[in-house]
Backbone bond lengths (Angstrom), bond angles and torsions (degrees), N, CA, C in turn:
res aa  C-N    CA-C-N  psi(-1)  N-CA   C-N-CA  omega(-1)  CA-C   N-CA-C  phi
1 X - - - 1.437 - - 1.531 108.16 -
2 X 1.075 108.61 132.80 1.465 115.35 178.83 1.302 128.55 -104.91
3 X 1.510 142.76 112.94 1.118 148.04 -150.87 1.902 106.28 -98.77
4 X 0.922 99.43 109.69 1.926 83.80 147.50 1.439 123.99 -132.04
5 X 1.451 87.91 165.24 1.395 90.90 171.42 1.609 135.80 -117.62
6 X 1.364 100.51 122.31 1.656 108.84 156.39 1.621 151.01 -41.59
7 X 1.108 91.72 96.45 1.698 74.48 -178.83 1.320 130.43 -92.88
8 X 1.520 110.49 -2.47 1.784 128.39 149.05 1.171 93.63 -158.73
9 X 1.415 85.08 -178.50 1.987 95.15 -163.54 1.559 114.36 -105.05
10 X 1.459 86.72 135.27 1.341 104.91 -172.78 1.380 121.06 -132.14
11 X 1.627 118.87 156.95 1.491 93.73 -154.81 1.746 116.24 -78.41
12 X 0.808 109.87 26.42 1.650 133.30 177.93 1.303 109.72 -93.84
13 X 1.558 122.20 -65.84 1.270 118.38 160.86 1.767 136.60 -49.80
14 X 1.504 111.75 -28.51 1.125 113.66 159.23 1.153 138.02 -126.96
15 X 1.804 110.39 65.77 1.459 118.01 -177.62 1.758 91.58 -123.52
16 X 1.349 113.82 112.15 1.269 136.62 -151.78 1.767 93.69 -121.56
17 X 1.492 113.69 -32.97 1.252 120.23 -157.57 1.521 106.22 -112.37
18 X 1.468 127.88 -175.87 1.293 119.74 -177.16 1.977 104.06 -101.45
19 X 1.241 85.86 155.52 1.666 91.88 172.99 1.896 125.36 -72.04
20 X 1.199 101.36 170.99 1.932 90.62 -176.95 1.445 102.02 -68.45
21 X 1.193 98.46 -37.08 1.984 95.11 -174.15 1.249 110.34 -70.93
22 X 1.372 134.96 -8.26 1.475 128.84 178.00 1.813 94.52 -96.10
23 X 1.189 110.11 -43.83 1.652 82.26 175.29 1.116 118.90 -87.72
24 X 1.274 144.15 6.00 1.321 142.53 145.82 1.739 113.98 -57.52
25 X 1.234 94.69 -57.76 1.930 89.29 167.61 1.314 130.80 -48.56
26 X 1.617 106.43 -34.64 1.363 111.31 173.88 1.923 117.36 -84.74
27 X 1.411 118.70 -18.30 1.134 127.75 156.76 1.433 125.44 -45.21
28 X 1.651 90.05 -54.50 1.626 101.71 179.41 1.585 115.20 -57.61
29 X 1.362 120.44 -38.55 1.262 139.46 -169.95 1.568 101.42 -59.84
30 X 1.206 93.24 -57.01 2.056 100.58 -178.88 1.040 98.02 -47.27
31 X 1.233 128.57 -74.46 1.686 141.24 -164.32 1.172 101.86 -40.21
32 X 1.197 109.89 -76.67 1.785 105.51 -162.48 1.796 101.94 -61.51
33 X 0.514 138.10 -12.72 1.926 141.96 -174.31 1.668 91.06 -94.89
34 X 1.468 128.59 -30.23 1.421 110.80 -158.24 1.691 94.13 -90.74
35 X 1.719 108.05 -41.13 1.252 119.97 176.10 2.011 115.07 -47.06
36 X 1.380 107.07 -35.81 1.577 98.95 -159.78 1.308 80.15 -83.66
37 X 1.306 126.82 -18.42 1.652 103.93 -166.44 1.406 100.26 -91.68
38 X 1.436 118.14 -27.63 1.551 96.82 176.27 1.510 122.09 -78.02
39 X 1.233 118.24 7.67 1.626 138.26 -163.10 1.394 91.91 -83.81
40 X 1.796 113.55 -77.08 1.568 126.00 143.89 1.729 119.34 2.84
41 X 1.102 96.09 -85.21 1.436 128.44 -164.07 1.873 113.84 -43.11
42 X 1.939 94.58 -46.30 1.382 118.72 158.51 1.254 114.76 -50.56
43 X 1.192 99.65 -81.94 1.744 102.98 -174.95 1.625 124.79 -56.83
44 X 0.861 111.22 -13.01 1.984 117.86 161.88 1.792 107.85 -68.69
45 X 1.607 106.70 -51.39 1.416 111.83 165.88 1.127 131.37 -44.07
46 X 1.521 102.76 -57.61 1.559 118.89 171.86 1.743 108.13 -39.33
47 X 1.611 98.71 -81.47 1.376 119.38 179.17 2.079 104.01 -29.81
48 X 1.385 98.25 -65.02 1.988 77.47 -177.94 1.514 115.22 -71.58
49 X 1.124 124.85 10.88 1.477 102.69 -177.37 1.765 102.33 -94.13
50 X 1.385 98.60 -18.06 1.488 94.76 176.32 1.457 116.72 -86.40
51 X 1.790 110.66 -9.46 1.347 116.73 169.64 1.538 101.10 -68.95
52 X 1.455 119.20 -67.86 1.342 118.22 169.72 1.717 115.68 -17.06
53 X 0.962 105.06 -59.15 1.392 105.80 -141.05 2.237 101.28 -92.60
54 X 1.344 101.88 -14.00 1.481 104.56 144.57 1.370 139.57 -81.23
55 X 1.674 96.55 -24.89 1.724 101.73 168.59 1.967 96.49 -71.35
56 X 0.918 122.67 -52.47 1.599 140.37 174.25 2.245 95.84 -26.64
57 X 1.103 79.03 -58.42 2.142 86.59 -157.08 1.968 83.43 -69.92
58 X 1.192 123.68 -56.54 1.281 123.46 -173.97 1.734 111.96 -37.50
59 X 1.512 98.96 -62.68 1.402 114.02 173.97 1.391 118.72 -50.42
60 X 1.046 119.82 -55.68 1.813 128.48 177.13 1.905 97.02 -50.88
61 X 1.237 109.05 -48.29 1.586 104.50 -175.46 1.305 118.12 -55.95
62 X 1.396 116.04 -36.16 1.328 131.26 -168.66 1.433 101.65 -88.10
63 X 1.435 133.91 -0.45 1.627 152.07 -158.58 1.786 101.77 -106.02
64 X 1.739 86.31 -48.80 1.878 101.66 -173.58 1.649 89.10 -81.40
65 X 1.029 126.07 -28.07 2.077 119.65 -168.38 1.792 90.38 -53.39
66 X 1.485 94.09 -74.82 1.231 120.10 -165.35 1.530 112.69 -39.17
67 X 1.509 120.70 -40.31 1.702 135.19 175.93 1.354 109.44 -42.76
68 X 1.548 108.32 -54.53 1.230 130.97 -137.75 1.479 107.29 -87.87
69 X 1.573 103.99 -39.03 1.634 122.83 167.13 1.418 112.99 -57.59
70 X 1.546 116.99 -43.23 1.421 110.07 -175.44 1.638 104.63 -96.31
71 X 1.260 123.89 -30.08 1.470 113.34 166.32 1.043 116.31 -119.89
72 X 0.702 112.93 40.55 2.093 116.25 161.31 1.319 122.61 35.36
73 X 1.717 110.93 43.03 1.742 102.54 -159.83 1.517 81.38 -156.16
74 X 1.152 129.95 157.61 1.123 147.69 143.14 2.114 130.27 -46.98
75 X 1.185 103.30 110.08 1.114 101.39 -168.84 1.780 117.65 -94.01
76 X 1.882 101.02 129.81 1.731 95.38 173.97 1.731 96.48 -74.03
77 X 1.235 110.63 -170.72 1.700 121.87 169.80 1.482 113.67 -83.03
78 X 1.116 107.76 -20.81 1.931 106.04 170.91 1.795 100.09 -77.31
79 X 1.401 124.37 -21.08 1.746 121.82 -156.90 1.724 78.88 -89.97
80 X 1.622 126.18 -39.29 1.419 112.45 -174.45 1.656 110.75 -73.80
81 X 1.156 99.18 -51.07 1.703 95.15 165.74 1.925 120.60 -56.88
82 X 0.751 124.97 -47.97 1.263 109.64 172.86 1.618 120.83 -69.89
83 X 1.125 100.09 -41.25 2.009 104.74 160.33 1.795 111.06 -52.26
84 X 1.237 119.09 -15.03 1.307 107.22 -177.06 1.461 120.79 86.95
85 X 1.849 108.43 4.22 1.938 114.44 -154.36 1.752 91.68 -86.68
86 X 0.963 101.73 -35.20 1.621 109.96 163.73 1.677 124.30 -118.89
87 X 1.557 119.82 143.49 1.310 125.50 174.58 1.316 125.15 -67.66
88 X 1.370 104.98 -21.73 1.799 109.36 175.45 1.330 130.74 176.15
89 X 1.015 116.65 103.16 1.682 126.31 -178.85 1.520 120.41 53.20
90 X 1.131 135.63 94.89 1.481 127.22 -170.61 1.518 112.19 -51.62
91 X 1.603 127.48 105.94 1.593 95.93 -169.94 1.915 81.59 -140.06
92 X 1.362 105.66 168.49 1.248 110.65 -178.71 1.269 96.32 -93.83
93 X 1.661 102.21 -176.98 1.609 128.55 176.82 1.584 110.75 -50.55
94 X 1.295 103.50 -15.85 1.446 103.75 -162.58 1.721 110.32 -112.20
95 X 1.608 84.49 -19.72 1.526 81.97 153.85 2.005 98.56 109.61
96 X 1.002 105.36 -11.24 1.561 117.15 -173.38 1.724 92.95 -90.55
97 X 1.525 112.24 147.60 1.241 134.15 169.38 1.773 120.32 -48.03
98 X 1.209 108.23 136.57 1.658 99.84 -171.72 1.849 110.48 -85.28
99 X 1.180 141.68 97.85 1.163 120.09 -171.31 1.394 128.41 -63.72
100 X 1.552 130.11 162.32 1.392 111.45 -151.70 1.599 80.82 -158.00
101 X 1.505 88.60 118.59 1.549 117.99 170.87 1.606 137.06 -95.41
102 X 1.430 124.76 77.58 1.035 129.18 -160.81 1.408 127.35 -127.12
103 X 1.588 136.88 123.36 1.872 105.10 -12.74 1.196 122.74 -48.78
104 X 1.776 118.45 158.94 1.310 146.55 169.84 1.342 105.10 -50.60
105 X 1.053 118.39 144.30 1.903 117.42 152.93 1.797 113.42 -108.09
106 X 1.604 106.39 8.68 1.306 88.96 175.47 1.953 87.47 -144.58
107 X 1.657 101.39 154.66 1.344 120.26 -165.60 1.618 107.31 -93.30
108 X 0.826 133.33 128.37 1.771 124.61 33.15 1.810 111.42 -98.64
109 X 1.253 92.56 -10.02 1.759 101.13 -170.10 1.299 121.17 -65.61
110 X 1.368 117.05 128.65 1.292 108.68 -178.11 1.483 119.37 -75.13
111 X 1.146 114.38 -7.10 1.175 116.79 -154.49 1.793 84.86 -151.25
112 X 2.231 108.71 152.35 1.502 101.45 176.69 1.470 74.28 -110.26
113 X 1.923 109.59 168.64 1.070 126.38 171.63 1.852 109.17 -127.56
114 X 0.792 140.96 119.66 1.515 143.76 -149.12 1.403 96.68 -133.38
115 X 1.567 124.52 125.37 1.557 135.63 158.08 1.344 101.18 -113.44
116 X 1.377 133.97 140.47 1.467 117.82 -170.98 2.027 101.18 -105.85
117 X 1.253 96.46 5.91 1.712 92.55 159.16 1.729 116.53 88.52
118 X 0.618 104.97 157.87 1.753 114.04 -179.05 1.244 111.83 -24.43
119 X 1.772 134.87 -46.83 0.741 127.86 -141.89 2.124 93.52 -107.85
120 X 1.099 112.00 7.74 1.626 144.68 -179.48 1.712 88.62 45.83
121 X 1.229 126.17 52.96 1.781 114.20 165.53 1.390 102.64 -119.38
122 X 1.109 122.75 174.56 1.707 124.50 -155.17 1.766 83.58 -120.82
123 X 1.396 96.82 146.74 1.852 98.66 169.22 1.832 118.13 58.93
124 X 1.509 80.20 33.75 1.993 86.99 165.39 1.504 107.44 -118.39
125 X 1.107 117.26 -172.22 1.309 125.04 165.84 1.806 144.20 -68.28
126 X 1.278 85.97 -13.76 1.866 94.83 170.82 1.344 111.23 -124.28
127 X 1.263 107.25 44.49 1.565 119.77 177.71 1.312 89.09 -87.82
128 X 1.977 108.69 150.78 1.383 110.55 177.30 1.435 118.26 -119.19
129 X 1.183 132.45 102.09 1.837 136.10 -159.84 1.149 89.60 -108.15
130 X 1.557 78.75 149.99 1.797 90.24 166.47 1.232 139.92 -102.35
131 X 1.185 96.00 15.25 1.686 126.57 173.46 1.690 117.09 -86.67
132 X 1.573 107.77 -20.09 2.067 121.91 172.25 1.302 85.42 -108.02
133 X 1.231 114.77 109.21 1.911 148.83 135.73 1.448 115.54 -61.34
């Protein structure tokens, strides 16, 4: 440790504390480190809600199989909710209604199950069916 001495005060002798530009540098540092991780952090989110929300369309299909076997009819989402085949409203990650196609137009499913995806429009590209495995 190195001592000096003052013989009046000067702003050399009493800068004890850090300057604005050193905590601005260290500000910047947080930020950009807090930013890549929330960049990260997003896209992991993103990525499971669309896991969610295909286990979600799969499940509802396997909801309408099951309807159809014991009552032989095609089920809306109020006939599975009031049957008890589901606990509550088929809705995706995003919070929008799952649409439910019955009969199927594609095999083996008896039934299609349609989430129209993040961007909530029907007939785009990150729509989630349950007919693409």
């Amino acid at each position: 440790m190195q001592m000096t001495f003052c013989a009046r005060r000067t702003a050399t002798c009493d800068a004890n504390g850090f300057t604005l530009i050193e905590i601005m540098v260290v500000l910047a540092i947080i930020g950009l480190i807090t930013a890549a991780i929330g960049v990260a952090i997003y896209k992991k989110y993103r990525d499971a809600q669309i896991k969610v929300t295909q286990m979600q369309v799969q499940h509802l299909v396997a909801d309408v199989s099951q309807y159809l076997i014991m009552k032989n009819r095609c089920p809306t989402a109020e006939d599975l909710l009031a049957e008890q085949y589901v606990t509550q409203s088929p809705r995706d990650a995003w919070g929008t209604a799952i649409v439910i196609k019955c009969p199927g137009d594609h095999e083996p499913d008896p039934a299609d199950a349609i989430s129209w995806g993040p961007d909530k429009k029907p007939d785009t590209a990150d729509d989630i069916k349950s007919w693409v495995h």
